[in-house]
N, C-alpha and C positions, 0 to 999 in steps of 0.2 A: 282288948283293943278290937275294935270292929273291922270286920274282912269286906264291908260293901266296899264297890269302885267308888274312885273319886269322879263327881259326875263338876266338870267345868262350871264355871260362874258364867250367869249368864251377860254374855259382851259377846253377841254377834250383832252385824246388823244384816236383814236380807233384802236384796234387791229385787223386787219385781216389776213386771213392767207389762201393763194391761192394755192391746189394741182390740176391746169393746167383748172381753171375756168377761164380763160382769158377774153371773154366774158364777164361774170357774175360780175367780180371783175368792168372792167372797166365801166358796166351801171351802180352799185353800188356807185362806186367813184365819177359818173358825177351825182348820184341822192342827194350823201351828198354834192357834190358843190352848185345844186341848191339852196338844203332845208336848208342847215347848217346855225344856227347862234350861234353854243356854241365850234363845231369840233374846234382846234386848231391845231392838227396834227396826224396824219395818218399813222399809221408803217404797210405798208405791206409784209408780208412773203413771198417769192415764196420758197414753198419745193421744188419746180421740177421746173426748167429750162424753161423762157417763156420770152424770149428774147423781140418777140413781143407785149407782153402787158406793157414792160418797153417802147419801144418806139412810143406805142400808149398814153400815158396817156397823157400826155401834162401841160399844166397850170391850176393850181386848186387854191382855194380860202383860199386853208391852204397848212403846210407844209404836205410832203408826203416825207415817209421816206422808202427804199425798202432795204431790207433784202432777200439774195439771200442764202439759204443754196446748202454745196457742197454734203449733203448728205438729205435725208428727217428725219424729226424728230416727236415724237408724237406730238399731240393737244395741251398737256400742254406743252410742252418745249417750243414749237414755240411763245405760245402766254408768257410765263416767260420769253422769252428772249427778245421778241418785249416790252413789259412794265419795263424790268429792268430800273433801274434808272431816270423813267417815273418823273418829273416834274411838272406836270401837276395837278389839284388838282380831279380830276375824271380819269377814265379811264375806256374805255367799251369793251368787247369781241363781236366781231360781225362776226358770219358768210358769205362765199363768194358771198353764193346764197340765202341772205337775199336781196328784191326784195323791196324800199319805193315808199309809194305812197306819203307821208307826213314823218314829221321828228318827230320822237320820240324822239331824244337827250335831247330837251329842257323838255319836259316834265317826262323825267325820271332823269334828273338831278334836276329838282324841286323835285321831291319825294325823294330824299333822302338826301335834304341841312339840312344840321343841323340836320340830322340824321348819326354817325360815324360810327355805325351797321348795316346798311342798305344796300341790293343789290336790285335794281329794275332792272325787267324785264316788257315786252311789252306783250301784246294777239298776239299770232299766230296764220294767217291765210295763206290756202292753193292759189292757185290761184284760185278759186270760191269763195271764204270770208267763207268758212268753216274755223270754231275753229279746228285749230291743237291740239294732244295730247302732252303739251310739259309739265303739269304738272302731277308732279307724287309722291304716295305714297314713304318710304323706301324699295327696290326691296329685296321680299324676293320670297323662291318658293310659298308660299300660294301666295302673289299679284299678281307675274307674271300667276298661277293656273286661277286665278279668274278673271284676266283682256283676258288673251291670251282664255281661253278655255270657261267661263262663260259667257264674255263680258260686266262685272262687272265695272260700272268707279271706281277712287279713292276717297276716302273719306278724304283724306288730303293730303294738297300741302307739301310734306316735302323737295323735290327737284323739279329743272325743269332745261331743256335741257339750253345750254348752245350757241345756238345761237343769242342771245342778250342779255347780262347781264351787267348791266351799277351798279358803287363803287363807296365811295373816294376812291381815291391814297392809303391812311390810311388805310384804311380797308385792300384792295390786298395784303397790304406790312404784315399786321398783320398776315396775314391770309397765308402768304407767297406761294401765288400764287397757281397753280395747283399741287398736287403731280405727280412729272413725272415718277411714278413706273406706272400708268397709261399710257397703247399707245392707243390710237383711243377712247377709250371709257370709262366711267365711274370716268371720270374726273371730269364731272360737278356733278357728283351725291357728291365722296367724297369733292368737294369744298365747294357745300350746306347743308352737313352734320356738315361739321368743323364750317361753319358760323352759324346755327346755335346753335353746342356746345359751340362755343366761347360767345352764347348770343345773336347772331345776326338776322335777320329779314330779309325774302323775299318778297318785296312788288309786287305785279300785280297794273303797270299803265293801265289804258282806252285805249292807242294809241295801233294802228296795225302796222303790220311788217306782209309781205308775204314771206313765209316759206315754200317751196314748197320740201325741199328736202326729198330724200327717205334714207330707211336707208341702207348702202351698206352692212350689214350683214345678210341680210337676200336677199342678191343677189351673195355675194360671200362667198368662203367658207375659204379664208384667213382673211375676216371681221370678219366674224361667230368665227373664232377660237381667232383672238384678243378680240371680244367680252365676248365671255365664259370666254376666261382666266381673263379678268378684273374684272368681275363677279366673280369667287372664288376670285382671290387677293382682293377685297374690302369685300367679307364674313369672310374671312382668318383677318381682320385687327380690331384692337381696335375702330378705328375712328365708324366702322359698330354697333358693338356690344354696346357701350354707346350709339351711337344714336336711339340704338333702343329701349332702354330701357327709352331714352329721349321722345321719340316723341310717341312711342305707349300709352305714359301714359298722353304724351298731350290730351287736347280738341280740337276737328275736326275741322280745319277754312278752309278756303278757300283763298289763299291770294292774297286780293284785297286792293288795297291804302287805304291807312287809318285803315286797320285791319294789327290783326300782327297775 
């Protein structure tokens, strides 16, 4: 009898979503043809008009499915509408300028088989193999205080950025995808807040993903103002206010596979 792992069928679909990364999307696309052995299909968004990167893509090893919006839409909408009626028994949020060396798919849909509460994410690293900041506390002013001016890490993973987040189907649908009162930001915070209220679990897999992007709010000041405003609307909402009261009374973990 053979001792190889069992490597998943492939039935993911991945969402990404391109505002004029044309480039980026396309080495991305040709890095999950190589490494892919779980992708089954591919729904890419162009908010903004990018003629030429539909007629660069060419022949891929899954389906590739492209979604042209006639107007740009938030974060969450783009990727709620790419996974509607998803199929598929996984599905992964994956940023444009998310950069593989190796394929995380397989081993983050192992960490969450037979787990129906479960969203796994990857370690972020920059282009040097420095650990990105992608896990974080519940954002209040004391954390933001203590991280932005003390230079304080976090003490518990209660959310983390939402450049690679791999589900069942089951879950997303439960969980009824991103709230799109959310534009640009603070999406992923109340998505991991609700999955945790619901009961559910952030697991940290071992595999790398290179993450090198910067944050555009703190480069523009039309970011900056969708940011802030996300920021009260998510202090302003129930979803904040129970989880804070959930997780600050949690014990500190750190969430690495196999812990919860």
């Amino acid at each position: 009898m053979s001792d190889a792992p069992l490597i998943p069928k492939p039935d993911l679909v991945v969402s990404i979503v391109s505002h004029g990364h044309g480039p980026q999307v396309l080495a991305l696309l040709k890095s999950v043809a190589r490494l892919n052995r779980v992708v089954s299909r591919v729904v890419l968004t162009l908010n903004v008009p990018e003629p030429e990167l539909r007629a660069a893509v060419g022949n891929l090893p899954f389906t590739l499915e492209v979604l042209c919006n006639e107007a740009p839409l938030g974060f969450g909408a783009n990727h709620n509408k790419a996974l509607a009626g998803a199929t598929e028994t996984h599905v992964c949020i994956l940023n444009p300028d998310v950069v593989l060396d190796a394929d995380p798919f397989e081993s983050l849909m192992g960490a969450v088989a037979g787990k129906k509460s479960t969203c796994a994410y990857p370690v972020q690293v920059d282009g040097g193999g420095r650990i990105q900041d992608s896990e974080r506390e519940i954002p209040s002013l004391w954390t933001l205080f203590r991280r932005r001016l003390m230079g304080r890490s976090e003490v518990r993973v209660d959310w983390v950025n939402a450049a690679c987040l791999l589900m069942p189907t089951a879950l997303w649908r439960e969980l009824k995808g991103f709230d799109e009162r959310y534009f640009m930001y603070c999406e992923d915070v109340d998505f991991c807040l609700r999955l945790k209220l619901n009961g559910g679990h952030l697991v940290k897999v071992p595999v790398k993903i290179i993450h090198a992007g910067q944050r555009a709010s703190q480069r523009r000041l039309n970011h900056l103002a969708w940011h802030v405003r996300s920021l009260l609307r998510l202090w302003a909402s129930p979803v904040y206010w129970r989880a804070q009261q959930l997780l600050t009374r949690a014990p500190s973990s750190k969430g690495t596979i196999g812990t919860r």
